[in-house]
C-alpha positions in Angstrom: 132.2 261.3 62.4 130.5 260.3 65.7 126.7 261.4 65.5 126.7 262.8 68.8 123.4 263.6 70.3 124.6 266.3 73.2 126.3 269.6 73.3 128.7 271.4 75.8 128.7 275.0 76.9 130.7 276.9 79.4 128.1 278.3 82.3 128.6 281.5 83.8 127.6 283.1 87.2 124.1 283.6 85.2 123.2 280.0 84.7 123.6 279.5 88.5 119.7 279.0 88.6 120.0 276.4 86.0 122.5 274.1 87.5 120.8 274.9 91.0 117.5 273.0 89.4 119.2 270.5 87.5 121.1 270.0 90.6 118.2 269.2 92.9 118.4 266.4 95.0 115.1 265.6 94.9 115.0 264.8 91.0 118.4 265.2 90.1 119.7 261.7 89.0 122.5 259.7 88.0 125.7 261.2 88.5 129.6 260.7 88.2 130.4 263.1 91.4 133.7 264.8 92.9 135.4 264.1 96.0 134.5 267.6 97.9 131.1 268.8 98.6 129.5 270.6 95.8 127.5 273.8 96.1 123.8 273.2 95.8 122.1 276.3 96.1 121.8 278.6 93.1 123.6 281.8 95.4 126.3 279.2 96.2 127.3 278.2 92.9 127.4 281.4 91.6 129.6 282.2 93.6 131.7 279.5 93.2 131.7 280.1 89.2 132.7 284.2 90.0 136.1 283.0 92.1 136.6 280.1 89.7 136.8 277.7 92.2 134.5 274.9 90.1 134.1 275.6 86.1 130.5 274.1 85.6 129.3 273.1 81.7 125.8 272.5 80.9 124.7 269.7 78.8 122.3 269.7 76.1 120.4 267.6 73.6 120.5 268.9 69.8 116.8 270.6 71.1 118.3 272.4 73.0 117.1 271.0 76.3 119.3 271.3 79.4 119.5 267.7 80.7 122.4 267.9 83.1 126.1 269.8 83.6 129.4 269.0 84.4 131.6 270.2 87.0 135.2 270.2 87.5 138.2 271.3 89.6 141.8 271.2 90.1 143.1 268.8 92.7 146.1 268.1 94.5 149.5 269.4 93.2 148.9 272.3 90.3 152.2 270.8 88.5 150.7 267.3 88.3 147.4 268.9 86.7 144.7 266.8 87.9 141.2 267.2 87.5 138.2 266.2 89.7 135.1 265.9 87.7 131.6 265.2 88.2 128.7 264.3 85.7 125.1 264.2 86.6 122.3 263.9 84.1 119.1 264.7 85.5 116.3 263.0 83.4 116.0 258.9 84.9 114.4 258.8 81.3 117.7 259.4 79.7 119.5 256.8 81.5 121.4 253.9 79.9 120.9 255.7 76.6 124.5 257.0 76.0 123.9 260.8 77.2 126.3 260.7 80.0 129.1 258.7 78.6 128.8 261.3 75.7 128.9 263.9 77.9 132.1 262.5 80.2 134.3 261.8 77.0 133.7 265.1 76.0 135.1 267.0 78.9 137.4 264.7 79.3 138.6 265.5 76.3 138.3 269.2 76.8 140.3 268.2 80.2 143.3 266.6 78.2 143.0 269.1 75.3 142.0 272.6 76.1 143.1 272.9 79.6 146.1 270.5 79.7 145.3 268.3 82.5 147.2 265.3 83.2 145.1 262.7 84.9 141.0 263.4 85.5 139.2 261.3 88.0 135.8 260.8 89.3 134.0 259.4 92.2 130.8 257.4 92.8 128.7 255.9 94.9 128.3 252.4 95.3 124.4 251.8 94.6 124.9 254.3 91.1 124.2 251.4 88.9 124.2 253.9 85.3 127.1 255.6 86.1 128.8 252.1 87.5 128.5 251.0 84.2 129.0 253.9 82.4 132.7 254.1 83.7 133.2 250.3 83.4 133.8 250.0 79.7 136.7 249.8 77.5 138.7 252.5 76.8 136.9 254.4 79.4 138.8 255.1 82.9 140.0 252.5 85.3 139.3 251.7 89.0 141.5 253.2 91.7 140.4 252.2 94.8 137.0 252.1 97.0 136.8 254.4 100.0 134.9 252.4 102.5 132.3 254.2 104.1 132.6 257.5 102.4 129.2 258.9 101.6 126.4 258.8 104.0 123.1 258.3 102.2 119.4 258.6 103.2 120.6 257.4 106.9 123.0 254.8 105.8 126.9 255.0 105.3 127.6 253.5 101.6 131.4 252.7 100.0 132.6 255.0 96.8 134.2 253.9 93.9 137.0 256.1 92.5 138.1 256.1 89.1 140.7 257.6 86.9 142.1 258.4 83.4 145.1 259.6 82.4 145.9 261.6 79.0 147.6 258.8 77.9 145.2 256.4 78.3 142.5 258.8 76.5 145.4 259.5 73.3 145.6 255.8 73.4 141.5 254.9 73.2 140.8 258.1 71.3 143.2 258.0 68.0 140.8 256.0 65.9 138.0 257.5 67.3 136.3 259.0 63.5 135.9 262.4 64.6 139.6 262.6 65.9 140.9 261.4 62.7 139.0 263.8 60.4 140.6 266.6 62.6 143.5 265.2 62.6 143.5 265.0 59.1 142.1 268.7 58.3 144.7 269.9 60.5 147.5 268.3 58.6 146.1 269.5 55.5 146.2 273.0 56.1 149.1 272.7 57.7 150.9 271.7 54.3 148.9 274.3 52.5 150.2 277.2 55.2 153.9 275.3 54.3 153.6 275.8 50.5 152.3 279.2 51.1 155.0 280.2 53.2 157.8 278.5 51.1 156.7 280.2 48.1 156.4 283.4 50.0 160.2 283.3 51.4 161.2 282.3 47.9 161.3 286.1 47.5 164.3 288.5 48.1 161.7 291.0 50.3 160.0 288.4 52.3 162.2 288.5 54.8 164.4 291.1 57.0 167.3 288.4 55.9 166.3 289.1 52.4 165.9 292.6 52.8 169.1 293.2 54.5 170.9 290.9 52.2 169.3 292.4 49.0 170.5 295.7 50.7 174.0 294.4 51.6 174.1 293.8 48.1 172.7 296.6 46.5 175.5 298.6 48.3 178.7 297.0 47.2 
């Protein structure tokens, strides 16, 4: 299995003061964000978390240490389940050292996996050098487009980058991954075992209402 060095957890309206720091535009660092402007105050998010309009997941090292969060929405169409995310890890320490892309591939997965989303997509800025080449790498998701213009930064007007992956794409990358193919492989085991169990179990008259009510039928002739 992958040795992965960082850990997800859902964040409710009480970590709002935790995202709110990690957050902070005057050390927060680099980050994979969203199209629509994110709440930054720790009130603000919150709130945002209590209507569910954003789901936010913190990131953490084995230690324990918060080092940045994730944040996603659904965009567009409902029926075409997409997903805007954003990524930011904190820490300029912990950058080029694998704990974002880590931290992208798993909710991307969660994206595709627990909540059924179709296509997931990110946005960047141009000067983000980490998360530039974070996203630029095989198997990982592919360039869209570049809106010209789109962020205005420290007094200057800079071009985004968007970038997308669709559940296909991620199956495709993903099905020789080693922890994927252990669970893969414990889920077809037990689902034999539950088969065997469950053909040796209707094997018997009284398993079943059919059984019953046959062995009944029967009884009564």
């Amino acid at each position: 299995m992958r040795d992965l060095r960082v850990s997800l957890r859902a964040a409710g309206a009480g970590d709002a003061g935790t995202i709110a720091k990690l957050a902070d535009r005057n050390t927060a660092g680099s980050r994979a964000g969203i199209r629509d402007a994110s709440a930054v105050d720790a009130e603000a998010i919150a709130a945002t978390i209590v209507d569910g309009a954003v789901h936010y997941v913190i990131v953490s090292t084995r230690s324990g240490e918060d080092i940045g969060f994730a944040e996603w929405r659904w965009v567009g169409q409902r029926a075409a389940r997409n997903i805007s995310l954003g990524v930011i890890i904190s820490d300029a320490s912990l950058w080029f050292q694998g704990y974002g892309a880590e931290a992208i591939d798993a909710v991307i997965e969660e994206s595709f996996y627990t909540h059924d989303a179709n296509r997931v997509e990110f946005i960047t800025a141009m000067s983000n050098v980490p998360m530039v080449n974070m996203l630029a790498r095989r198997g990982g998701p592919v360039l869209d487009g570049i809106l010209r213009e789109y962020y205005y930064i420290d007094g200057r007007r800079e071009d985004a980058l968007v970038w997308s992956i669709l559940r296909a794409e991620f199956d495709e990358f993903g099905v020789d991954l080693p922890d994927r193919v252990k669970r893969r492989s414990d889920r077809d085991e037990s689902v034999e075992r539950s088969r065997a169990r469950m053909a040796a179990y209707v094997a018997s008259p009284e398993a079943t209402a059919v059984g019953i009510m046959s062995a009944s039928a029967e009884a009564s002739r």
